[in-house]
C-alpha positions as CSV (number, residue, x, y, z in Angstrom):
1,X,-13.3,-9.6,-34.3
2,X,-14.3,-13.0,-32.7
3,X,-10.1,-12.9,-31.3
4,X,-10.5,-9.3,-30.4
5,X,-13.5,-10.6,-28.0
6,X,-11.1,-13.8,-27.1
7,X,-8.8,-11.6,-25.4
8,X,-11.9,-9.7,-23.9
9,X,-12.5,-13.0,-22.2
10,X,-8.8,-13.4,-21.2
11,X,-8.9,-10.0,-19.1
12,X,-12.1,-11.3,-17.9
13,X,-10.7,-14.8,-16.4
14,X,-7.6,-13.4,-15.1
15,X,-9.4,-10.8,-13.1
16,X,-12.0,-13.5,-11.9
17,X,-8.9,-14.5,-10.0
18,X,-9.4,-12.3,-7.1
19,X,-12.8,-13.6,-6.4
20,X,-11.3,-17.1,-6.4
21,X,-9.1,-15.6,-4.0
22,X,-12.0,-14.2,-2.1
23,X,-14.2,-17.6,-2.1
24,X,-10.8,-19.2,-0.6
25,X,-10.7,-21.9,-3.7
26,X,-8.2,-23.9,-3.3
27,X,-6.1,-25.3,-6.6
28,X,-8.3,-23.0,-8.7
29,X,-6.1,-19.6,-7.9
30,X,-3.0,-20.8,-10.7
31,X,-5.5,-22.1,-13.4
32,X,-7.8,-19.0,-13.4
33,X,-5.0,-17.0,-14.0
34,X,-2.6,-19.7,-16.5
35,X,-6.1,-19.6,-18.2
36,X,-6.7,-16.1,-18.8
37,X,-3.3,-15.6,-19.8
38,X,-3.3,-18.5,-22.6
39,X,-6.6,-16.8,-23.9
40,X,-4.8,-13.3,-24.5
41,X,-1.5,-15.3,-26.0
42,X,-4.0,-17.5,-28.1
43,X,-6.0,-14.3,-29.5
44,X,-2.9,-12.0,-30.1
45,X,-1.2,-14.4,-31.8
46,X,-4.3,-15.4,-34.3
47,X,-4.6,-12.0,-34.8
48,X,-0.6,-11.7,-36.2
49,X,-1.3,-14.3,-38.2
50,X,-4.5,-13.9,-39.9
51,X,-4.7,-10.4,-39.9
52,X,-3.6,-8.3,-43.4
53,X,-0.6,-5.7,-42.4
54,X,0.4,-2.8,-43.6
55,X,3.4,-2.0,-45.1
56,X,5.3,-0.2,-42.7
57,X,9.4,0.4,-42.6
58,X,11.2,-2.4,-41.5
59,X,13.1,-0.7,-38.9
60,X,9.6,0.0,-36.8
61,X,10.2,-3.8,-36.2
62,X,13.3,-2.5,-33.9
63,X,11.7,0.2,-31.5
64,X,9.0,-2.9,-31.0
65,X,11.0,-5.2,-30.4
66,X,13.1,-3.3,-27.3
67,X,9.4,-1.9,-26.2
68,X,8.0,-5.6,-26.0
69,X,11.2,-7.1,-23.5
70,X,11.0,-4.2,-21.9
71,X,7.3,-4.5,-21.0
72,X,7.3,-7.7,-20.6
73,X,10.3,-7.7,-18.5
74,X,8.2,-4.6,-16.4
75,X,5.0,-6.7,-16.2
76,X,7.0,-9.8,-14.5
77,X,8.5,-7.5,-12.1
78,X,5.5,-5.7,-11.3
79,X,3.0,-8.7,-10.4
80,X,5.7,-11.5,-10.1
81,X,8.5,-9.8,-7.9
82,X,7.1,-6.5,-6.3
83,X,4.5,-8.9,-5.2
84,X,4.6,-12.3,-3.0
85,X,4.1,-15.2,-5.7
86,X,3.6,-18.3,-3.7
87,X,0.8,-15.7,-1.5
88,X,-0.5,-14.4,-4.6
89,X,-0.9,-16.8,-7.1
90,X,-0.4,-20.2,-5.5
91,X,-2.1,-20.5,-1.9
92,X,-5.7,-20.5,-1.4
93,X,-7.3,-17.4,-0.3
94,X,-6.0,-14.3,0.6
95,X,-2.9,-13.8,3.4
96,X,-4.2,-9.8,4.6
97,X,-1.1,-8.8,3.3
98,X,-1.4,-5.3,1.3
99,X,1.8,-4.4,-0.6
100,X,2.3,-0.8,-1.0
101,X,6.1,-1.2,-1.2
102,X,8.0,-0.4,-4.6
103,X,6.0,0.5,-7.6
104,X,2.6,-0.1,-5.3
105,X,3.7,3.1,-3.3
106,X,3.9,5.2,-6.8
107,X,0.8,4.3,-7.9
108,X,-2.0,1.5,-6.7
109,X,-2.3,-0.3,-10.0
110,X,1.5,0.2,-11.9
111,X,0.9,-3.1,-14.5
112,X,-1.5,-0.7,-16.8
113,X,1.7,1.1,-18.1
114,X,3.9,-1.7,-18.9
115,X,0.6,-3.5,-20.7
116,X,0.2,0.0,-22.5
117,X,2.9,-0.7,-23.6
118,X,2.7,-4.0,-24.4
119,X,0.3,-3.1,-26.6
120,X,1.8,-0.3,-28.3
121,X,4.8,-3.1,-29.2
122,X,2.3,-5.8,-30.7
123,X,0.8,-3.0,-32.8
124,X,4.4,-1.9,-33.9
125,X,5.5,-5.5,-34.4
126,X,2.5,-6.8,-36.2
127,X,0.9,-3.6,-37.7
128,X,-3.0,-4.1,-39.1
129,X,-6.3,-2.6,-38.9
130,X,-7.1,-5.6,-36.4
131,X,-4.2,-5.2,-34.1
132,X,-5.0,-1.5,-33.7
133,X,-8.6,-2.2,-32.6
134,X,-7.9,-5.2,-30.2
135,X,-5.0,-3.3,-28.5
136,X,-7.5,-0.2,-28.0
137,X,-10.5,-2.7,-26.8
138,X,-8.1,-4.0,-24.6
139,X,-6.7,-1.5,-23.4
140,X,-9.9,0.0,-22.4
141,X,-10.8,-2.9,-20.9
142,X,-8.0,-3.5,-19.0
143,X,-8.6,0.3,-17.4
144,X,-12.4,-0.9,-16.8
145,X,-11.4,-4.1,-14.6
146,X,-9.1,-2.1,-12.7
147,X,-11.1,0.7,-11.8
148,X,-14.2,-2.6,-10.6
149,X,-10.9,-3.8,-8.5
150,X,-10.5,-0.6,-7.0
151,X,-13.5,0.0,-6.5
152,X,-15.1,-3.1,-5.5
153,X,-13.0,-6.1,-5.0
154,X,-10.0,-4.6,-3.3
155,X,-11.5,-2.9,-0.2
156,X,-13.1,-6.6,0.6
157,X,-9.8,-8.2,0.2
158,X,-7.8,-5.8,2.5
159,X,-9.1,-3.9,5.6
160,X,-6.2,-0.9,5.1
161,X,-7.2,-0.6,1.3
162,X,-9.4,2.8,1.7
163,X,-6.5,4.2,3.8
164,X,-4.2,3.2,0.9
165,X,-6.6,5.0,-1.6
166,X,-6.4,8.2,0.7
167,X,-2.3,8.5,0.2
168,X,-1.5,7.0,-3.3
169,X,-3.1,7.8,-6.0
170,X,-4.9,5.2,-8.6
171,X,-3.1,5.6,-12.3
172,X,-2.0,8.9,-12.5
173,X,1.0,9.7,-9.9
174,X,-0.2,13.2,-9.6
175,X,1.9,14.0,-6.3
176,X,5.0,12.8,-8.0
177,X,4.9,16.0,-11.0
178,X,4.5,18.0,-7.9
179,X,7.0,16.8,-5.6
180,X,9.2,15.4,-8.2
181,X,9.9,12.0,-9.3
182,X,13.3,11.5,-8.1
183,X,12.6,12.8,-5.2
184,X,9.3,10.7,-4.3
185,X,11.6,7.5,-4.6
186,X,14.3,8.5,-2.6
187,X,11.6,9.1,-0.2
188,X,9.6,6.1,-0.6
189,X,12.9,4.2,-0.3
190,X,14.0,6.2,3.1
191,X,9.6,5.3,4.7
192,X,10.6,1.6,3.3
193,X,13.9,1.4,5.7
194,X,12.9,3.5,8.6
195,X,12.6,0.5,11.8
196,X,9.2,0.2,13.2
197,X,9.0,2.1,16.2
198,X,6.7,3.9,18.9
199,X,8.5,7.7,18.0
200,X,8.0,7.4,14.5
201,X,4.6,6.4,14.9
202,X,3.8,9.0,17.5
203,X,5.9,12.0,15.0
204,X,3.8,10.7,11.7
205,X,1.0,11.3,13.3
206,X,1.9,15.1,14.8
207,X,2.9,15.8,11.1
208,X,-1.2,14.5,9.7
209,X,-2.6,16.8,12.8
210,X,-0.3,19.7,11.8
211,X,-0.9,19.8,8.2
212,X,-4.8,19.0,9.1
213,X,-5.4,15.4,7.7
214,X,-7.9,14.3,9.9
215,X,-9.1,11.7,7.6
216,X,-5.7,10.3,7.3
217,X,-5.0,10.7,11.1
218,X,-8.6,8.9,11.9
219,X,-7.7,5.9,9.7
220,X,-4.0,5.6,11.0
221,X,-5.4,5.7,14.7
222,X,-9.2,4.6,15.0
223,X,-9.9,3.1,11.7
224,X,-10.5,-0.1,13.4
225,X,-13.3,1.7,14.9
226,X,-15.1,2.0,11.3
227,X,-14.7,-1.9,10.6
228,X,-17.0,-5.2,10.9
229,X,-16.2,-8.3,12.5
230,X,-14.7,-9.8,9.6
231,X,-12.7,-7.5,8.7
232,X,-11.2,-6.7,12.5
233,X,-10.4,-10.4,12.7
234,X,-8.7,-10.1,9.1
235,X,-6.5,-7.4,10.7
236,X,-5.9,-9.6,13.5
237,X,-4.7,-12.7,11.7
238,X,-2.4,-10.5,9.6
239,X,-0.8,-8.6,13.3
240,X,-0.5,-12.2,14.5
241,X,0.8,-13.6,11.7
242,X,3.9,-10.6,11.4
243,X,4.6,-11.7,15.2
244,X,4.8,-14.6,14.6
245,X,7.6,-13.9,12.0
246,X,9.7,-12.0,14.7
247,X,9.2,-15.0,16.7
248,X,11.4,-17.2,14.2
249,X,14.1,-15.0,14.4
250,X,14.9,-14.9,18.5
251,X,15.8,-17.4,20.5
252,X,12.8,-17.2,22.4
253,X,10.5,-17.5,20.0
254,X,12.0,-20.6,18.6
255,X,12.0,-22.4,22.2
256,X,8.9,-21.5,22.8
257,X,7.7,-23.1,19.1
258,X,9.9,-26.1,19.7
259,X,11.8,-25.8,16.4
260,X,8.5,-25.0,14.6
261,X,8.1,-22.6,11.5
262,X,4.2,-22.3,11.1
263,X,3.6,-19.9,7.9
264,X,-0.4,-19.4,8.6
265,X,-2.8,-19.1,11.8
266,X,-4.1,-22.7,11.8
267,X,-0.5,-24.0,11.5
268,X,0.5,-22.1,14.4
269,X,-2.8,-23.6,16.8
270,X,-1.7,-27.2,15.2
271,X,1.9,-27.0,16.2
272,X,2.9,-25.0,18.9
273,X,1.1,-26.2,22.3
């Protein structure tokens, strides 16, 4: 069991990496997370090797073989493409920046499924008494870190968390059985491309007061009214930071910066007069 508890530790280190990113740590962001991650490799590979298998069909080996690339291949997408690397695993801090784009706007945390089934591959690949139990402790705790996250750490990182909460659901897309999968991404994919604009501002928020969600429509409109200091000024950096991405792209904006392509808010008060 001492490996099963190894990997504990592993899940425990890599989610330590958001209060890194909290405490604004700088360098120690990438090594939390490289750490964590060598713990779980280091424990489930002890675990193939020492533990006794069974004797199971060698063509189980196949179905576990395509269900590990594939969730390995989901996992990378998930947390390495669907979200900013460089933001989220290199730079100090946080950069306000809540993605709720792609998977995130199916369901707030989508890496549980692909490790499920992760999981469900090791214990197909490598099939003993031991695998079984660490890829049920794990998965477990896995779900427990995640709901802490959700519950605690998130809304601290990012001031528009609770409204995410409201409109996307934790682990269990509920809305999309009701609605229809294939129909809530072709959706989600039309919100993703509208422009930004004053009238479809102004007609989502007649649709939350028509179908009466005044919770919703309070968090879209005032919620700024509900937050502290710090978190106002969070909101603020983030707002100033998106303009200051417009600004790169017009002519105006890059006379006015003299050529300059600051990527935070300090950079921006060091180089543009």
């Amino acid at each position: 069991m001492l490996f099963v508890f190894t990997g504990i530790a592993g899940f425990v280190v890599i989610h330590l990496f958001d209060l890194v990113a909290l405490k604004r740590i700088r360098f120690i962001k990438p090594v939390t997370w490289i750490i964590g991650v060598l713990l779980l490799i280091f424990a489930t590979g002890s675990i193939a090797i020492t533990a006794t298998p069974y004797s199971w069909p060698d063509w189980v080996i196949v179905p576990g073989l395509v269900l590990l690339i594939t969730s390995i291949a989901s996992i990378v997408y998930t947390l390495f493409v669907n979200l900013p690397f460089s933001d989220t695993y290199i730079q100090a801090g946080i950069k306000d920046q809540l993605v709720t784009s792609g998977l995130y706007g199916l369901v707030r945390h989508p890496g549980l499924y692909p490790f499920a089934g992760l999981v469900l591959a090791l214990v197909l690949i490598f099939p003993s008494t031991l695998m079984i139990a660490a890829a049920i402790i794990w998965l477990i705790t896995d779900i427990a870190l995640i709901v802490f996250q959700d519950r605690v750490v998130f809304p601290r990182m990012f001031s528009e968390y609770k409204h995410y909460q409201s409109r996307v659901p934790m682990l269990v897309p509920a809305m999309l059985i009701k609605e229809g999968f294939c129909k809530k991404l072709v959706s989600l994919r039309q919100e993703n491309n509208k422009p930004y604009g004053r009238n479809n501002t102004m007609s989502k928020n007649v649709d939350l007061f028509k179908k009466g969600k005044n919770e919703e429509l309070w968090q879209r409109c005032c919620g700024f009214i509900d937050l502290g200091i710090e978190d106002f000024m969070r909101v603020q950096r983030r707002l100033l930071l998106e303009q200051l991405q417009l600004l790169k792209k017009c002519e105006l904006g890059r006379k006015v910066m003299k050529g300059a392509e600051p990527e935070t808010v300090d950079e921006f008060k060091h180089l543009v007069p």
